[in-house]
N, C-alpha and C positions, 0 to 999 in steps of 0.2 A: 343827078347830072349824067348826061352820057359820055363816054370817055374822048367822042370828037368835040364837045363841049370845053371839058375839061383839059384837053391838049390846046386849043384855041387860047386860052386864056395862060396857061403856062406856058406858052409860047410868044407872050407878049414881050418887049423888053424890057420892061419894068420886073415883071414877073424872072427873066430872065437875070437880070440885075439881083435881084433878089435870093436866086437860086443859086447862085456861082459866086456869089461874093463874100465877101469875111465876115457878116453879121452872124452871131448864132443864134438858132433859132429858140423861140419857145415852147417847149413840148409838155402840152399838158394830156393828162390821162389821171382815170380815177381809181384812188390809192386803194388798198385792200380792204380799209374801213368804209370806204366808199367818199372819202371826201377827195376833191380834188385836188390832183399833186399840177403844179406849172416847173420847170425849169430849164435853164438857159443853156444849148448841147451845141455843140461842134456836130454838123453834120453835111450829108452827101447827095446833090442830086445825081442820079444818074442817068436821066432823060425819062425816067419812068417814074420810080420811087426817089422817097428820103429814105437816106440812111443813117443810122447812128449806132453807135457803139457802145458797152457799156460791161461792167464788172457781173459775170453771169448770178452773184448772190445777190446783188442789188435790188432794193425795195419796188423800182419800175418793170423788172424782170416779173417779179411775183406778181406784181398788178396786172402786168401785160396778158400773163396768163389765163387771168381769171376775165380781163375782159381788154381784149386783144382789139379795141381800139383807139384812138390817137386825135391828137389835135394838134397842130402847127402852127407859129405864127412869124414871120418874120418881116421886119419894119427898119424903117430907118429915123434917124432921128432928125432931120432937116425936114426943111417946110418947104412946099406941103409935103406931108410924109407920104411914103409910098408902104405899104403893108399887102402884105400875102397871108392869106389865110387858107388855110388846108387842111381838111378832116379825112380819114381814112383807115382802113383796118389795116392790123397789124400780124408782122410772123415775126418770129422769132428763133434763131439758130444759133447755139451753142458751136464757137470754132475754135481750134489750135490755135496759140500764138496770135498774133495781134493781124487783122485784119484788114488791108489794103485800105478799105473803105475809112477805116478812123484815122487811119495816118494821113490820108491824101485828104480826110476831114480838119483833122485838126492842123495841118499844116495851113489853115485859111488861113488858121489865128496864130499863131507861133512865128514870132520871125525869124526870118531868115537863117543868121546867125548864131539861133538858139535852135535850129530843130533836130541836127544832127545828134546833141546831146538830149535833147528831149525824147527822141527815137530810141536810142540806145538805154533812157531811163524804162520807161514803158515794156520794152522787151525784155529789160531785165526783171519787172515787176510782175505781169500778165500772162500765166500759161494758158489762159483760156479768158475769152469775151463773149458779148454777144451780139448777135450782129442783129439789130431793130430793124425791119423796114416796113414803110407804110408807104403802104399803094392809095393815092388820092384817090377819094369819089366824090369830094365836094370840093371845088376852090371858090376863091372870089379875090382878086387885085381888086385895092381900092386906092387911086391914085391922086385923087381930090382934083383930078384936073376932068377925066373922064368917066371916072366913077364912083361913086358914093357909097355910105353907108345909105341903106333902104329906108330907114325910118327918115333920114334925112331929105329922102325924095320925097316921098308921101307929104312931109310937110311943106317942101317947095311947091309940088302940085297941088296942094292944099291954096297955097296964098298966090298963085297965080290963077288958080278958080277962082279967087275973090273969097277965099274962105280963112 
């Protein structure tokens, strides 16, 4: 996909909804045996990339290295569901102290009235993180109102050919 492609479609408000809201994403990437890892992260758009944050010995640090890219999913659970799907390579930067990016991440999900001491846990725990980002080169919003999964067109265009 071209990146005017791919700003088009992450610029939709679905896509949008999706980006800035308190759902966490799915981050899958392939683990160091090679089998795939998925798990559910607090993370960050920042009109470019995702970001996410993590404990620099962590098991996705050592995979990310070895094969430094990424896959994203983020959905909702209402009908018709709206999903964002995002594939992209990954960097990776070992930082001081905790990261702008996971606190303003994880504060999607943290309420309120809990983040102040959730802040001050974290900072007492983490002299060092890492900071994930992956630069999209494939999306697809699939909103069931305007857009589908492709096998599922194929077969509507299928039965309105008469086939």
């Amino acid at each position: 996909m071209t990146k005017e492609e791919i700003a088009e479609v992450l610029a939709k408000p679905y896509s949008q909804d999706l980006l800035t809201g308190g759902i966490p994403a799915r981050f899958a990437y392939v683990g160091l045996d090679g089998d795939p890892r998925v798990i559910p992260i607090a993370f960050l758009w920042d009109g470019e990339h995702i970001v996410v944050c993590t404990v620099p010995a962590s098991a996705k640090v050592s995979a990310l290295r070895k094969h430094p890219r990424a896959s994203i999913t983020i959905d909702t659970e209402s009908y018709p569901p709206k999903v964002l799907l995002i594939r992209g390579s990954v960097e990776l930067e070992i930082v001081d102290g905790i990261p702008d990016e996971y606190v303003e991440a994880s504060f999607k999900l943290v309420p309120a009235d809990q983040q102040e001491a959730w802040k001050a846990g974290v900072t007492a725990l983490y002299d060092q993180m890492c900071r994930i980002t992956i630069t999209p080169d494939w999306v697809k919003l699939l909103d069931f109102e305007t857009t589908i999964p492709k096998a599922v067109e194929d077969i509507i265009t299928a039965k309105q050919a008469g086939g």
